[in-house]
C-alpha positions in Angstrom: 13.4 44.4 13.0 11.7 41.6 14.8 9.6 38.5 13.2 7.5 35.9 14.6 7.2 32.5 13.0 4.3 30.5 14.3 2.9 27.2 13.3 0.5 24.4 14.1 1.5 21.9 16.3 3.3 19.2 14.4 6.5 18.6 12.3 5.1 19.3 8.7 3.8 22.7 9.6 7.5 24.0 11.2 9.9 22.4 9.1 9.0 24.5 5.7 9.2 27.7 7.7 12.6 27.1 9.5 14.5 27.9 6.4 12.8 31.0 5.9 13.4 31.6 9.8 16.7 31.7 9.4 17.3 33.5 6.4 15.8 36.6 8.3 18.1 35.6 11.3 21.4 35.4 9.2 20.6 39.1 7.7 20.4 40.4 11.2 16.9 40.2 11.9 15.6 39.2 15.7 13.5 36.4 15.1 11.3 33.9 17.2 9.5 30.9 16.6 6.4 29.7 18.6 4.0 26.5 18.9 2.6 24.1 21.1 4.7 22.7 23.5 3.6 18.8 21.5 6.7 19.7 18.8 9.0 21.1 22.1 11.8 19.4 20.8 11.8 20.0 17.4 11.2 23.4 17.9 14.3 23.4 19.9 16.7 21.4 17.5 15.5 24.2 14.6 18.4 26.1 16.9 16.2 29.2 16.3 14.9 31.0 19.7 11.9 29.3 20.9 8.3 30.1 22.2 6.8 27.8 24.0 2.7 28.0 24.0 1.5 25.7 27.0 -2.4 26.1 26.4 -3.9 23.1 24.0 -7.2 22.0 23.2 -8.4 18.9 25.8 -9.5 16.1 23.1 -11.8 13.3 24.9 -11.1 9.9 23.6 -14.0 10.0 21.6 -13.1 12.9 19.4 -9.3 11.5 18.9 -11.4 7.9 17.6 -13.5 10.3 15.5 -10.6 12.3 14.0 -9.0 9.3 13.2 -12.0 7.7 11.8 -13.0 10.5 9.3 -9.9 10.7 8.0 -9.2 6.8 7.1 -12.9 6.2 5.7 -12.7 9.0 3.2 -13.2 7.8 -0.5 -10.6 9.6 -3.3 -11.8 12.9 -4.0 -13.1 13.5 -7.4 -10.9 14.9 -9.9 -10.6 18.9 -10.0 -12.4 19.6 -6.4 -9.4 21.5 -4.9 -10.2 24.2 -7.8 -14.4 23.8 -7.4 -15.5 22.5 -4.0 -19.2 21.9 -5.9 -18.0 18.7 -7.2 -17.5 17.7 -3.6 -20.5 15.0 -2.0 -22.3 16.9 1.0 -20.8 14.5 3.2 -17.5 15.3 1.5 -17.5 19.1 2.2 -18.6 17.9 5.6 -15.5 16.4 6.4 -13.4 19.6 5.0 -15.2 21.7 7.3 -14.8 19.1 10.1 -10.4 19.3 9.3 -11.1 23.0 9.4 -13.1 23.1 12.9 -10.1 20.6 14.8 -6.8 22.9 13.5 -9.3 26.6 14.5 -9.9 24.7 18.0 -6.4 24.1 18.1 -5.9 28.1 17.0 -8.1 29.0 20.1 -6.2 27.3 22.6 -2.9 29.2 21.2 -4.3 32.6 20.4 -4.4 34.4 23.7 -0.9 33.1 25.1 0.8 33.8 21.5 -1.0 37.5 21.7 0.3 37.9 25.2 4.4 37.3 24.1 3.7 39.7 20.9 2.8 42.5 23.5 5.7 42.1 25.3 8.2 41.4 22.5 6.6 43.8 20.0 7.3 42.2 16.4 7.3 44.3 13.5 6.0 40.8 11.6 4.1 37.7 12.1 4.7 34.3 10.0 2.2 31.8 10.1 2.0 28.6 8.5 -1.3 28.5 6.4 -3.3 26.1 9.1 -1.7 28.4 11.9 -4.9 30.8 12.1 -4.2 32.0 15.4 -1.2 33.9 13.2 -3.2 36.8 11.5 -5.4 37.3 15.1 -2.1 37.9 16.6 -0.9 39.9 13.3 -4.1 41.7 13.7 -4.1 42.5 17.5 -0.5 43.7 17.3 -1.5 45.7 14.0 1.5 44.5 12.2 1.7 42.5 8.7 0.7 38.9 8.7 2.4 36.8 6.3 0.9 33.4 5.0 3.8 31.2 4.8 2.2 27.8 2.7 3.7 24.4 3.5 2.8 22.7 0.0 0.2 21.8 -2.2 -2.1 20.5 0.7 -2.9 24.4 1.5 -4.9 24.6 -1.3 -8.1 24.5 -0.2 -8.1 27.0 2.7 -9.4 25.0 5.4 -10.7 27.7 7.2 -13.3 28.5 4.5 -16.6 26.7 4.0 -17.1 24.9 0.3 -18.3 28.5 -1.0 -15.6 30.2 0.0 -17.4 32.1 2.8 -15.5 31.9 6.5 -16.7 29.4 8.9 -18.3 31.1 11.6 -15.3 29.1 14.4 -12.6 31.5 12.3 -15.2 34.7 12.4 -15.4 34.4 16.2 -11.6 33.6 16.5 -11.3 37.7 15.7 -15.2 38.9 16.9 -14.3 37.9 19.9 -11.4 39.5 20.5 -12.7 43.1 19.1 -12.4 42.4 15.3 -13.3 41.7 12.3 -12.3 37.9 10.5 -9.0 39.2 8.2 -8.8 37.0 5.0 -6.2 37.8 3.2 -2.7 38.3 3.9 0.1 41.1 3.3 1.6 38.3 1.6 1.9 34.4 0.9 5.2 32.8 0.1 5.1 29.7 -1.6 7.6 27.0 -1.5 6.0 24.9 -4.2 7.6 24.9 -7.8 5.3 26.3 -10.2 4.5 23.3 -12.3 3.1 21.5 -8.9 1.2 24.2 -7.9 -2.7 24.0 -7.7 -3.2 27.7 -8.5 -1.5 30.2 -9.7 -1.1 33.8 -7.7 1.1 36.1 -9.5 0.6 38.7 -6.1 2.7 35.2 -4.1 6.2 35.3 -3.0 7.8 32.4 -4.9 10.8 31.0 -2.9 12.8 27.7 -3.0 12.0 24.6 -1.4 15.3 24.1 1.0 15.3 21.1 2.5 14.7 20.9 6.1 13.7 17.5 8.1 14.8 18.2 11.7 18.7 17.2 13.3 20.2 14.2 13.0 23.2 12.3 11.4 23.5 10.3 8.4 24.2 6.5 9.1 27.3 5.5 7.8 26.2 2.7 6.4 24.4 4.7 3.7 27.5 5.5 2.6 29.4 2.0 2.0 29.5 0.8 -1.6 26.1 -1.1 -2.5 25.0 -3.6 -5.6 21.6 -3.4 -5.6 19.3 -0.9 -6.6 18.7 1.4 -3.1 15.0 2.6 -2.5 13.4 4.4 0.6 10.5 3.9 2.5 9.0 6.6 4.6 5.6 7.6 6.2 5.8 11.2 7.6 5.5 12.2 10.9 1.8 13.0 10.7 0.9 8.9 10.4 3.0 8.3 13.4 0.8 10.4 15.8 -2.5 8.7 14.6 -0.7 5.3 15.0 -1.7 1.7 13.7 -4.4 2.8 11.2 -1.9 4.7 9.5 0.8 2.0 9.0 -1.3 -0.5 7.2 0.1 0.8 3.5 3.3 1.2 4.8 3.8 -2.4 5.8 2.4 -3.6 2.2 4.8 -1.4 0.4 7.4 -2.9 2.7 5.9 -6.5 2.2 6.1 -6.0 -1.5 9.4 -4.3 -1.5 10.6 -7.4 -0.1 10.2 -9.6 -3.1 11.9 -7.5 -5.2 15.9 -7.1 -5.9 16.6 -4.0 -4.1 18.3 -3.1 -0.9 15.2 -1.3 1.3 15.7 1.6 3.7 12.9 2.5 6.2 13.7 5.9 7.5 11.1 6.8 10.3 10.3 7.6 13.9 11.1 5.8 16.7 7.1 5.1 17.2 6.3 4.1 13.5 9.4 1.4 14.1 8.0 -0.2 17.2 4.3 -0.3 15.1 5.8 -1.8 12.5 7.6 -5.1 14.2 8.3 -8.0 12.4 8.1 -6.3 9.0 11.6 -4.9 9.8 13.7 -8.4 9.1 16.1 -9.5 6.9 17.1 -7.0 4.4 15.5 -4.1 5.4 17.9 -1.3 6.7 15.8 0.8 9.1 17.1 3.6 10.9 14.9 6.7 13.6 14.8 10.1 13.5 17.3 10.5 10.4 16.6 13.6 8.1 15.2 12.5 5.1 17.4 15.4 3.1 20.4 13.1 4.2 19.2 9.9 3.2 17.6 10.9 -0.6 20.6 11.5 -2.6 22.0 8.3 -1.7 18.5 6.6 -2.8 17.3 5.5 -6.1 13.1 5.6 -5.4 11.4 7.1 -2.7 8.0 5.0 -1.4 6.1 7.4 0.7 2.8 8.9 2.2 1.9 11.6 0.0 2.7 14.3 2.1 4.2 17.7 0.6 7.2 18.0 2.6 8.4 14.6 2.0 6.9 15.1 -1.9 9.1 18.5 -1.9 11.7 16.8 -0.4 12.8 14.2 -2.8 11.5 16.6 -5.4 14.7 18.8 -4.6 16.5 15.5 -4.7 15.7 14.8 -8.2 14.8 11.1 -6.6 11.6 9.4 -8.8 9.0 8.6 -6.0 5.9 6.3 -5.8 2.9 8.1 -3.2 0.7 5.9 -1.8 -1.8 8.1 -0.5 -4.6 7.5 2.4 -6.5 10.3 3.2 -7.8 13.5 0.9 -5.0 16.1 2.1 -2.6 13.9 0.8 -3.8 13.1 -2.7 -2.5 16.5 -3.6 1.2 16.4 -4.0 1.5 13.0 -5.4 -1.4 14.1 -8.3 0.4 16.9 -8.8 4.0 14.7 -9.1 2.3 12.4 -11.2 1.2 15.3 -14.0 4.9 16.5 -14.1 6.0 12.7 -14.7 8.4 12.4 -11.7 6.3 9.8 -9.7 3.2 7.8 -9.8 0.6 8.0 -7.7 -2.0 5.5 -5.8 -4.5 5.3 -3.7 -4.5 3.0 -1.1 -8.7 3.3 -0.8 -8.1 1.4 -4.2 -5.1 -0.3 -3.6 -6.6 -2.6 -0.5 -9.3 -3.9 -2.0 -7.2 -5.6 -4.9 -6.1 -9.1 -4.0 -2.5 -8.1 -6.0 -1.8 -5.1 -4.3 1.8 -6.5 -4.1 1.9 -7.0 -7.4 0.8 -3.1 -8.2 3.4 -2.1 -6.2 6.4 -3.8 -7.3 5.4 -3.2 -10.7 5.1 0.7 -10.3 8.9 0.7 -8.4 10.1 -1.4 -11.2 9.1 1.0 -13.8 10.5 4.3 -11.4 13.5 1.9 -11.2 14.0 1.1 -15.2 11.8 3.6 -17.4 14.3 6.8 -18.1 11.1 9.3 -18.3 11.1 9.0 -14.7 14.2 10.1 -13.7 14.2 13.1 -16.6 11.4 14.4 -15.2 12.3 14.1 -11.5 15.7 16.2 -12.6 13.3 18.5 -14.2 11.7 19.5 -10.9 15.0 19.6 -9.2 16.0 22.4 -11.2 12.9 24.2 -11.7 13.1 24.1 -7.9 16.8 25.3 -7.7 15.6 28.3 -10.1 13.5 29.8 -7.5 14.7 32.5 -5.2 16.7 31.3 -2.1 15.1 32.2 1.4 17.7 35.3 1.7 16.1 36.3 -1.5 13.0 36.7 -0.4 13.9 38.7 3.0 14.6 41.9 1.4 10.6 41.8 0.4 8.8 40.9 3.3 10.9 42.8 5.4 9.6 46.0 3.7 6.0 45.3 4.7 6.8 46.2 8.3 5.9 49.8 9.1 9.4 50.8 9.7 11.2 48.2 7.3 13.4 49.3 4.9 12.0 51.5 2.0 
């Protein structure tokens, strides 16, 4: 049979999936993966067979300097609003429906090309990352299953929905105009997240294991050379490195702070982020581009990271304690969810700048992720509640029976 993976444009959204991609792949499945030609390369490193979609929205200056300005000037969310949007300010519920507008612009721009390669390819299934919405048009056009592939804990709340669940009328035309009516739910939604970190809990959802996937690259050997000092990581996604300097300002404290401590510091990041972040990179700091962060972990002590769910997921499958320093509301998410399980602590850096001893904070919650045993328990607890989920290759056999002429 043939399946088509499809995602959103960016490095967070394809790398879950690729796993998955390839499981279908090694059991003898034809399988291609599309997105915008923004993530041509690492669409292209996956070594999976690529399609590349040209069309993408046009963004004036103005909206990029809004985007970026929403984001970085939202307050913490309260408590429980990923399970009741009600507790949510007006302006607050704004903003999720403003997220949810940019990534079914961004769907729009894609559908039509990615509809045109389905007719002439003719897949018996579509995979879509959860933000990917031009995925179940296609799925629909084509009339063949659509599969919700989710990235994380960040895909709780569906951003396509308004705060009372109803579609926003952007997604409705995405199919009305087109010839169809707005499809909600999915033949089926594999999750990657271990069930103590999940936000919900779907007994109709595919469980399958987290397997580590952070693009091609090579371990530095210097990783690998006897060391005398405690070892922890610093990282800040690849999502902060496209919005640039406003998204590096808690990664240079954590670095800054990391520096006064006795521990050998490794900044693993993109070749962007390192130019950003200049002169922090001196003595003592080991900083090295483009390396998979699945190489680097299990030669690190503490991770010091973004919040994000693939890097969250990441370490997770590590058993590595991490400390999340979160900016925005989508990433709030994994690192709450780390902190309830007792493998990491969390903080917000909308709370975080305004204390004079933010330093201080800082070093004092790597010193206890560092010393306190509880940690490091816990963080092996989610490494093998993870490793107790079903492989990809597991989870094949299922979806591929969805397909009209799958197996029976």
């Amino acid at each position: 049979m043939r399946v088509l993976f499809t995602c959103h444009g960016g490095m967070p959204h394809l790398f879950p999936m690729v796993p998955l991609a390839w499981a279908f792949r090694s059991a003898g499945h034809e399988v291609r993966i599309a997105s915008q030609a923004r993530i041509l390369d690492a669409l292209m490193h996956t070594g999976l067979p690529v399609v590349e979609i040209s069309r993408t929205p046009e963004w004036t200056e103005e909206e990029r300097a809004e985007t970026i300005r929403k984001i970085y000037q939202q307050d913490p969310l309260p408590a429980g609003w990923t399970g009741d949007l009600s507790v949510l300010s007006e302006e607050q519920r704004a903003y999720q429906e403003f997220i949810g507008r940019r990534m079914i612009r961004i769907a729009e721009a894609m559908v039509d090309e990615l509809t045109a390669f389905g007719r002439r390819w003719r897949p018996d299934l579509v995979v879509y990352d959860a933000e990917a919405f031009a995925g179940p048009v296609v799925a629909e056009q084509l009339g063949v299953p659509g599969v919700r592939h989710l990235f994380g804990t960040a895909t709780v709340p569906r951003t396509e929905l308004d705060a009372t669940g109803a579609p926003l009328p952007e997604y409705v035309r995405l199919f009305q105009d087109r010839g169809m009516r707005a499809r909600l739910t999915a033949a089926a939604t594999v999750d990657p997240t271990p069930p103590s970190m999940r936000l919900e809990h779907d007994p109709g959802r595919l469980a399958v294991r987290y397997v580590p996937y952070n693009g091609a690259g090579q371990l530095p050997a210097w990783l690998l050379r006897p060391r005398y000092r405690p070892r922890v990581c610093v990282t800040w996604g690849h999502t902060a490195a496209t919005i640039g300097d406003a998204a590096t300002h808690p990664f240079r404290d954590a670095i800054g702070a990391l520096s006064g401590m006795d521990v050998e510091i490794v900044v693993i990041t993109t070749p962007a982020q390192l130019e950003l972040l200049g002169a922090e990179l001196r003595g003592g700091v080991h900083a090295a581009a483009s390396v998979p962060l699945h190489l680097v972990l299990p030669h690190c002590d503490v991770l010091v990271q973004q919040g994000g769910d693939g890097t969250t997921l990441t370490a997770a499958s590590a058993g590595v304690p991490q400390l999340a320093i979160s900016r925005k509301p989508d990433a709030e998410m994994a690192p709450g969810r780390l902190a309830a399980v007792g493998a990491g602590i969390h903080l917000r850096y909308q709370e975080l700048r305004q204390d004079p001893a933010r330093a201080q904070v800082i070093r004092d919650a790597v010193g206890r992720l560092l010393r306190e045993d509880g940690y490091r328990a816990a963080a092996r607890r989610l490494r093998q509640e993870i490793e107790r989920q079903p492989a990809p290759a597991e989870v094949v056999p299922a979806l591929a029976r969805l397909a009209p002429d799958g197996p029976s």
